[in-house]
C-alpha positions as CSV (number, residue, x, y, z in Angstrom):
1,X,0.0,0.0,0.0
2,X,1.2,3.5,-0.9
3,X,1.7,5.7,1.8
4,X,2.4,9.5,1.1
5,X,2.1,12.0,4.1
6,X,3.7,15.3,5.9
7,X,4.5,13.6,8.9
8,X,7.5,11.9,7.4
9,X,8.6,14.6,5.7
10,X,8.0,16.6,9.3
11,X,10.3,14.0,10.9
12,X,13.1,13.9,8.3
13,X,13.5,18.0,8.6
14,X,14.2,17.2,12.5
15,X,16.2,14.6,11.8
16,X,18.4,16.3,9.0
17,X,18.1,19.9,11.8
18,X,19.4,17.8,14.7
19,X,22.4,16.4,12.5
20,X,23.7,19.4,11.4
21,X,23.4,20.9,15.4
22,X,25.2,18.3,16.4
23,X,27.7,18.6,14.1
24,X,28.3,22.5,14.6
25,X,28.3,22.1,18.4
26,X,30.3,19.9,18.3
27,X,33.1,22.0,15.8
28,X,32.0,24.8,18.3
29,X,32.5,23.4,22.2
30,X,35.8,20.9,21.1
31,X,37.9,23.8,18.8
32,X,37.4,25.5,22.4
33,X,38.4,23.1,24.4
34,X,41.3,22.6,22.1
35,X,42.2,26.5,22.6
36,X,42.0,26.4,26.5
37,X,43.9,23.1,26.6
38,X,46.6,24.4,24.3
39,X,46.6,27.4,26.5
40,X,46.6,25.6,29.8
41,X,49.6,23.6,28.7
42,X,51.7,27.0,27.9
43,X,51.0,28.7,31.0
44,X,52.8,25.6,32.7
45,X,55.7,25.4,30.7
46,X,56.1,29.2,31.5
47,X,55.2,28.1,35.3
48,X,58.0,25.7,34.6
49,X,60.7,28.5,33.2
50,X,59.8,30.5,36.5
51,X,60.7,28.0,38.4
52,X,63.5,27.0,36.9
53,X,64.8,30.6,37.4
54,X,64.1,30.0,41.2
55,X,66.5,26.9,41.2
56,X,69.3,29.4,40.2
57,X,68.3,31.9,42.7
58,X,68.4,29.7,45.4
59,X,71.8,28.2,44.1
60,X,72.9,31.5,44.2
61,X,72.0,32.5,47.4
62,X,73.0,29.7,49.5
63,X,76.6,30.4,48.6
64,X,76.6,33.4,50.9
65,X,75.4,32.0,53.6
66,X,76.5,30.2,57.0
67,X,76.0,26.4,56.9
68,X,72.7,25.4,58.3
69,X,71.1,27.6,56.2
70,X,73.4,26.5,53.0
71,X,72.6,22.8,53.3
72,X,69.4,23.6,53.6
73,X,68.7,26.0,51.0
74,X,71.2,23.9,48.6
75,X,68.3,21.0,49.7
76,X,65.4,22.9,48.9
77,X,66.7,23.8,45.2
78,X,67.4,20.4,44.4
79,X,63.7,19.1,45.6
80,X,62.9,21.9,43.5
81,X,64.8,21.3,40.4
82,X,63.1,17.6,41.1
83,X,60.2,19.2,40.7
84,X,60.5,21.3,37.4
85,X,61.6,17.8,36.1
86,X,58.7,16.3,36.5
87,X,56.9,19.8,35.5
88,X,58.7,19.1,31.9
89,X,57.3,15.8,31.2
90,X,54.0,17.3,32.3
91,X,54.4,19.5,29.5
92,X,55.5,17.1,27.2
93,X,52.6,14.8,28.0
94,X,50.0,17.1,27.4
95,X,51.2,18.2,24.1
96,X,50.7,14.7,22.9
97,X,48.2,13.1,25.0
98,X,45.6,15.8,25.2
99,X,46.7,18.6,22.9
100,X,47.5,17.3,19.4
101,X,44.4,14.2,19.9
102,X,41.8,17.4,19.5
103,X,43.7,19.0,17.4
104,X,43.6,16.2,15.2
105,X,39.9,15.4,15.7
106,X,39.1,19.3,14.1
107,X,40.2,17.9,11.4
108,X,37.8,15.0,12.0
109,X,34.8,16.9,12.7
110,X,35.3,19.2,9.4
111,X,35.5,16.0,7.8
112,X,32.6,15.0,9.0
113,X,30.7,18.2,8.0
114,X,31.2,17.8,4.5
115,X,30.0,14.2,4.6
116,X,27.2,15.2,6.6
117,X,26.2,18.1,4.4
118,X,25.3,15.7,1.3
119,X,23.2,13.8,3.2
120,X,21.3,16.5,4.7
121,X,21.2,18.3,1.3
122,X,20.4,14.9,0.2
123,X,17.2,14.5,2.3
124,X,15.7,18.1,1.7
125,X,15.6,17.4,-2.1
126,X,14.2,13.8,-2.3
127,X,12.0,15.4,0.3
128,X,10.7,18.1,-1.8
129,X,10.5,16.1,-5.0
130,X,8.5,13.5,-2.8
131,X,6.1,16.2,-1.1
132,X,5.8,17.8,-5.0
133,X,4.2,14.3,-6.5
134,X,2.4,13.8,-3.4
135,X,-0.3,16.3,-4.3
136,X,-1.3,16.1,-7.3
137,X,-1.4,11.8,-6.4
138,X,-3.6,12.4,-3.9
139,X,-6.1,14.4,-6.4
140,X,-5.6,11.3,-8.5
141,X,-6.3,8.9,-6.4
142,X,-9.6,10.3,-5.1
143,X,-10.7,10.5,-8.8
144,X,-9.9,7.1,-9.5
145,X,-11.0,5.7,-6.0
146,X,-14.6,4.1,-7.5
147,X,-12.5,2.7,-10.7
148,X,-11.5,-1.6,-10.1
149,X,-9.3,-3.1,-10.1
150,X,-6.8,-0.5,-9.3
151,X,-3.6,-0.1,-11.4
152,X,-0.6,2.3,-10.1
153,X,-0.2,5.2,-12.2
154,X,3.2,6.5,-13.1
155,X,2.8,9.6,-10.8
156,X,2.2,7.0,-8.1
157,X,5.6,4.7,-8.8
158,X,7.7,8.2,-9.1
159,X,5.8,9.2,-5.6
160,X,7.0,5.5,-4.1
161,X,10.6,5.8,-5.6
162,X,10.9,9.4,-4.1
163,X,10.0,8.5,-1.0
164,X,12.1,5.6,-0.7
165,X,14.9,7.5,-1.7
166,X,14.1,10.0,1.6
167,X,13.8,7.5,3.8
168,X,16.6,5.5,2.5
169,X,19.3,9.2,2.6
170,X,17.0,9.5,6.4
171,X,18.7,6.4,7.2
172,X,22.2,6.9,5.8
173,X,22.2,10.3,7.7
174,X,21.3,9.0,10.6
175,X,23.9,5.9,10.9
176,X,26.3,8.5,9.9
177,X,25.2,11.1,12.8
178,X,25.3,7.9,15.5
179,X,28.4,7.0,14.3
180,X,29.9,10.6,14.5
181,X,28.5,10.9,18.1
182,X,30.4,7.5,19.1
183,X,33.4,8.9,18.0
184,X,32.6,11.9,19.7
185,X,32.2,10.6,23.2
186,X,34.8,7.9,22.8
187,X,37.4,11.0,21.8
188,X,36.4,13.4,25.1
189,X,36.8,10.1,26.8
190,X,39.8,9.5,26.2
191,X,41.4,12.8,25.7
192,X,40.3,14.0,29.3
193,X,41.4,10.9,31.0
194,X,44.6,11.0,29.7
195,X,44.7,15.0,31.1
196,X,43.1,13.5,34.8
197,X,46.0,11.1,34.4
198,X,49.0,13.3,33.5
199,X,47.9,16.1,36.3
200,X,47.5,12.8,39.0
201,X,51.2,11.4,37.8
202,X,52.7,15.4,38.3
203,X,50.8,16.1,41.4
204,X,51.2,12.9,43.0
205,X,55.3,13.1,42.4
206,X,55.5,16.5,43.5
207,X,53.6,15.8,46.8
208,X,56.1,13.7,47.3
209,X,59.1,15.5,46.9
210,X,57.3,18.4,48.9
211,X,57.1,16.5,51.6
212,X,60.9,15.5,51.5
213,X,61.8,19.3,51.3
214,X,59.2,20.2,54.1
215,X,60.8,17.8,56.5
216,X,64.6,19.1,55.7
217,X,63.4,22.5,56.2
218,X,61.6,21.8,59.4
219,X,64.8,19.7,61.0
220,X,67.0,22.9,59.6
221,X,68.7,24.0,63.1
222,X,69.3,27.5,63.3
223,X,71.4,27.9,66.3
224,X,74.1,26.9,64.9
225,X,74.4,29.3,62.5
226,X,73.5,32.0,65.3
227,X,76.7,30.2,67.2
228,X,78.6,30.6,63.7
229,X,78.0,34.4,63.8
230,X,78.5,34.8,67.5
231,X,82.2,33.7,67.2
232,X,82.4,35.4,64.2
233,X,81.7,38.7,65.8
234,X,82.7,38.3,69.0
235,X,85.9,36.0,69.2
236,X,86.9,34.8,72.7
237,X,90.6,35.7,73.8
238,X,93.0,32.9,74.9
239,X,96.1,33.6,76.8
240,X,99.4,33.4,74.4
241,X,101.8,31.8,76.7
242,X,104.4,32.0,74.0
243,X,104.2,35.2,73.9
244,X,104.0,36.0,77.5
245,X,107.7,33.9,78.0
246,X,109.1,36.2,75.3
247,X,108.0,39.3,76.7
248,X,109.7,38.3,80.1
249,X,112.9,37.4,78.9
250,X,113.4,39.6,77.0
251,X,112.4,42.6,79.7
252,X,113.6,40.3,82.7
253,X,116.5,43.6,84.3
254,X,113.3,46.0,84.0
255,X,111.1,43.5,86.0
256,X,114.2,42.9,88.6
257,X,114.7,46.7,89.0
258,X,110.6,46.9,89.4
259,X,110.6,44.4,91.9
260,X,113.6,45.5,94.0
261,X,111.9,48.9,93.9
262,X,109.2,47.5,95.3
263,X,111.0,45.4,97.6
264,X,112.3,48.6,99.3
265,X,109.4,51.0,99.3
266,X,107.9,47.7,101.4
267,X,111.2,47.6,103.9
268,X,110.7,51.2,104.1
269,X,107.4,51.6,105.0
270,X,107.4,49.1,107.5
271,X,110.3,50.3,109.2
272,X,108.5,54.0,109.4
273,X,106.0,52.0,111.1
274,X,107.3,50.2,113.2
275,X,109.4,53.7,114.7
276,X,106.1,55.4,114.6
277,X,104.6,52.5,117.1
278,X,107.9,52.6,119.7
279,X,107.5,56.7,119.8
280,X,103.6,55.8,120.8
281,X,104.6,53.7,123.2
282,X,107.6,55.7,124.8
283,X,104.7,58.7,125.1
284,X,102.5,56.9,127.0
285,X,104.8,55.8,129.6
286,X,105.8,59.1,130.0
287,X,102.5,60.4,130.7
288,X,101.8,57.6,133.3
């Protein structure tokens, strides 16, 4: 039985509207993705650079200083050289596991637009040409609806073949449209797993070199660098016996005329007063 009606051709417009959405939202959300991506993965290889420059600053540094605080600074550029290691590969690894994957798939999904746009093209005109035999068939076959037995017309096998030929391009466009969404999620998948798993593998290494650094840094003793600078500044003075042997040989008749000076000033004085204690005594008798 022939059947000839607006509600397929309704359907296949939706159809053929949804395919080509799908397509430029598609071309439209993963180009941007793409862009913030690429972006994303510059801004840490400049993240890197910086912190490669802070490597050589604490190198640089540490030279200056006492030991504590050299060991430990000297440590802490090291875990952090570690670190800007890892920060490379980073890099590296989301260049080719994230970056160039959607860059590559633009390329898919303009593909895919040009083998979507026949078919949809495809479906509008076997659509019209079907809708345009339609009516006048339908006029024809109310004239001829008393007249048996019925025989198909001409009008009515061109009618049949043109809408077979929408429903069949309906079909194709649709296959292709389910086959370009599989690909679709299977690539945003894939590509943002393999970002989950490249930030996990950085973050995960640099926690644990953090950690390292953090501990050296707490078990960093500064008093004995404050020791370091006490001596430094104020140096504690030792007795050079050496010294003091030469300066008394070599000034032993000064000394000797020193001390027999003092030897007689001493004599002297106690003579004065022991005359000054008879003369007391003689005094007193007298006065008795």
């Amino acid at each position: 039985m022939f059947l000839c009606t607006y509600d397929i051709k309704t359907l296949d417009s939706r159809q053929a509207f949804k395919s080509d959405q799908t397509v430029n939202h598609a071309e439209k959300h993963l180009g941007r993705f793409c862009s913030l991506l690429a972006s994303y993965t510059r801004k840490t290889a400049k993240l890197r650079d910086k912190g490669d420059l802070l490597v050589a600053q604490l190198f640089d540094f540490s030279s200056t200083e006492d030991p504590a605080l050299r060991v430990g600074l000297k440590n802490l550029a090291e875990d952090l050289a570690m670190v800007q290691d890892y920060r490379q590969a980073q890099v590296e690894r989301l260049e080719t596991r994230v970056v160039a994957p959607l860059k590559a798939y633009g390329d898919i999904v303009k593909s895919k637009r040009v083998s979507t746009d026949v078919p949809i093209k495809l479906v509008t005109l076997t659509q019209n040409k079907s809708s345009f035999q339609c009516k006048p068939l339908f006029i024809q076959r109310v004239t001829q609806r008393a007249s048996f037995p019925f025989q198909e017309s001409p009008a009515e096998v061109n009618a049949q073949k043109a809408s077979n030929n929408a429903q069949r391009s309906t079909r194709q466009l649709e296959e292709t449209i389910n086959d370009f969404q599989r690909q679709k999620v299977e690539e945003i998948k894939r590509v943002f797993t393999d970002f989950i798993t490249v930030e996990m593998l950085f973050h995960a290494k640099a926690l644990e070199i953090y950690t390292h650094t953090f501990q050296n840094l707490e078990a960093m003793d500064i008093n004995k660098d404050l020791e370091v600078t006490y001596v430094i500044v104020i140096p504690k003075v030792k007795p050079n016996l050496d010294s003091l042997s030469s300066f008394v040989g070599s000034n032993s008749r000064n000394l000797g005329v020193m001390f027999d000076y003092m030897s007689f000033n001493m004599s002297f004085n106690s003579a004065n007063r022991l005359l000054l204690g008879l003369g007391l005594l003689s005094h007193m008798l007298r006065w008795k």
